[in-house]
C-alpha positions as CSV (number, residue, x, y, z in Angstrom):
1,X,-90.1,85.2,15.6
2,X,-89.2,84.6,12.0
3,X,-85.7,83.6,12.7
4,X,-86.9,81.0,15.8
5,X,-89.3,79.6,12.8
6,X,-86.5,79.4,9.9
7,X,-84.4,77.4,12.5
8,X,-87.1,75.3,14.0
9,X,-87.7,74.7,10.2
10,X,-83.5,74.1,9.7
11,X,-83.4,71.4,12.5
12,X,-87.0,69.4,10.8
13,X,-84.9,69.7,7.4
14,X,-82.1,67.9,9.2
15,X,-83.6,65.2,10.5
16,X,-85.9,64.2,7.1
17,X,-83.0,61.6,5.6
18,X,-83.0,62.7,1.8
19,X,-80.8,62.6,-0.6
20,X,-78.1,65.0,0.0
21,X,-76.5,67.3,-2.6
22,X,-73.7,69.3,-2.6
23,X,-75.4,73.0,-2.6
24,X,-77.4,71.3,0.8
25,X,-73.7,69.8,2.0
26,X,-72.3,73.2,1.5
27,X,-75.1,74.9,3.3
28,X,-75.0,72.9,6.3
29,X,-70.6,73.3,6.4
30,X,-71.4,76.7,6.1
31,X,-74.0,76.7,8.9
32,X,-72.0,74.3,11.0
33,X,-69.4,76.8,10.6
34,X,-70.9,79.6,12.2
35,X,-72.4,77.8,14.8
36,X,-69.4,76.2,16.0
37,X,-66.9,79.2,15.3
38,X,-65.0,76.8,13.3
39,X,-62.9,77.4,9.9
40,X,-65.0,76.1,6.8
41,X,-62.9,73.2,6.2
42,X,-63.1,72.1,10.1
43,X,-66.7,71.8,9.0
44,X,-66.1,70.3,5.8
45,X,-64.0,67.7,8.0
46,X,-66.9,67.0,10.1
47,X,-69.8,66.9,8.1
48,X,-67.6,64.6,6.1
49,X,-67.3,61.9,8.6
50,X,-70.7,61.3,8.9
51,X,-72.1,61.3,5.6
52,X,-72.6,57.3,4.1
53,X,-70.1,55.7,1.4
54,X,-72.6,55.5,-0.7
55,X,-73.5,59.5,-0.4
56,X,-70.0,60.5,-0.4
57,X,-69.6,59.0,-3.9
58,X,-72.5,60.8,-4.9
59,X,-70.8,63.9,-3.5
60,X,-67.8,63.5,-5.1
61,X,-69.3,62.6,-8.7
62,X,-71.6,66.5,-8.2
63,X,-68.5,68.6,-7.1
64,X,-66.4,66.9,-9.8
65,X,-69.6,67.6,-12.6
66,X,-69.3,71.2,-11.0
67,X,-66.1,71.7,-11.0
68,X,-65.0,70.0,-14.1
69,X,-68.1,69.8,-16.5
70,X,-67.0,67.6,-19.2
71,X,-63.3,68.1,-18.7
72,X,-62.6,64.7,-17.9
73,X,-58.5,65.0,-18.5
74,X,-58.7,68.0,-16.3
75,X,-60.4,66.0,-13.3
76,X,-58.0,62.7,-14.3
77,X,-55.0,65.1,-13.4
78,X,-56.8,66.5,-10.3
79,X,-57.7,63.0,-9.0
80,X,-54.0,61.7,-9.6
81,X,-52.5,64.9,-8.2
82,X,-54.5,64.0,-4.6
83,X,-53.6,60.5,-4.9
84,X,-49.8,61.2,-5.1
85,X,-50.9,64.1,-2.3
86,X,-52.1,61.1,-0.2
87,X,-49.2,59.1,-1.2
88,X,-46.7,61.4,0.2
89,X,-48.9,62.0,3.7
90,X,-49.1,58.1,4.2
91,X,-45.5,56.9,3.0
């Protein structure tokens, strides 16, 4: 009974649009993931696709505060390393 009311609770938390952070992003990739039987990035993938512009950037800006802190020639280096990444893939 408890679980049917955490996941009746899951699917209202869903469908409330707020702003979404990257501990609730990883949550629901993680969630998506077991639900699907898919990898983690698979879910990633998905879950990326239908999140806004506008919330991606916000994404993006919290994983790189996360992951980086201060450090900003450490995420510089990061940032050019995907865009030559992306460079290769497309050329």
């Amino acid at each position: 009974m408890l679980r049917g009311v955490a996941r009746r609770i899951s699917t209202l938390e869903r469908a409330v649009p707020i702003p979404i952070t990257a501990a609730i992003f990883v949550e629901r990739a993680e969630a998506h993931a077991g639900r699907s039987e898919t990898s983690f990035d698979a879910a990633l993938e998905s879950l990326a696709r239908a999140v806004s512009n506008d919330e991606l950037g916000r994404l993006t800006s919290e994983f790189e505060q996360i992951v980086f802190a201060g450090d900003i020639a450490a995420r510089d280096a990061a940032k050019r390393k995907a865009l030559m990444l992306v460079e290769g893939v497309l050329a």
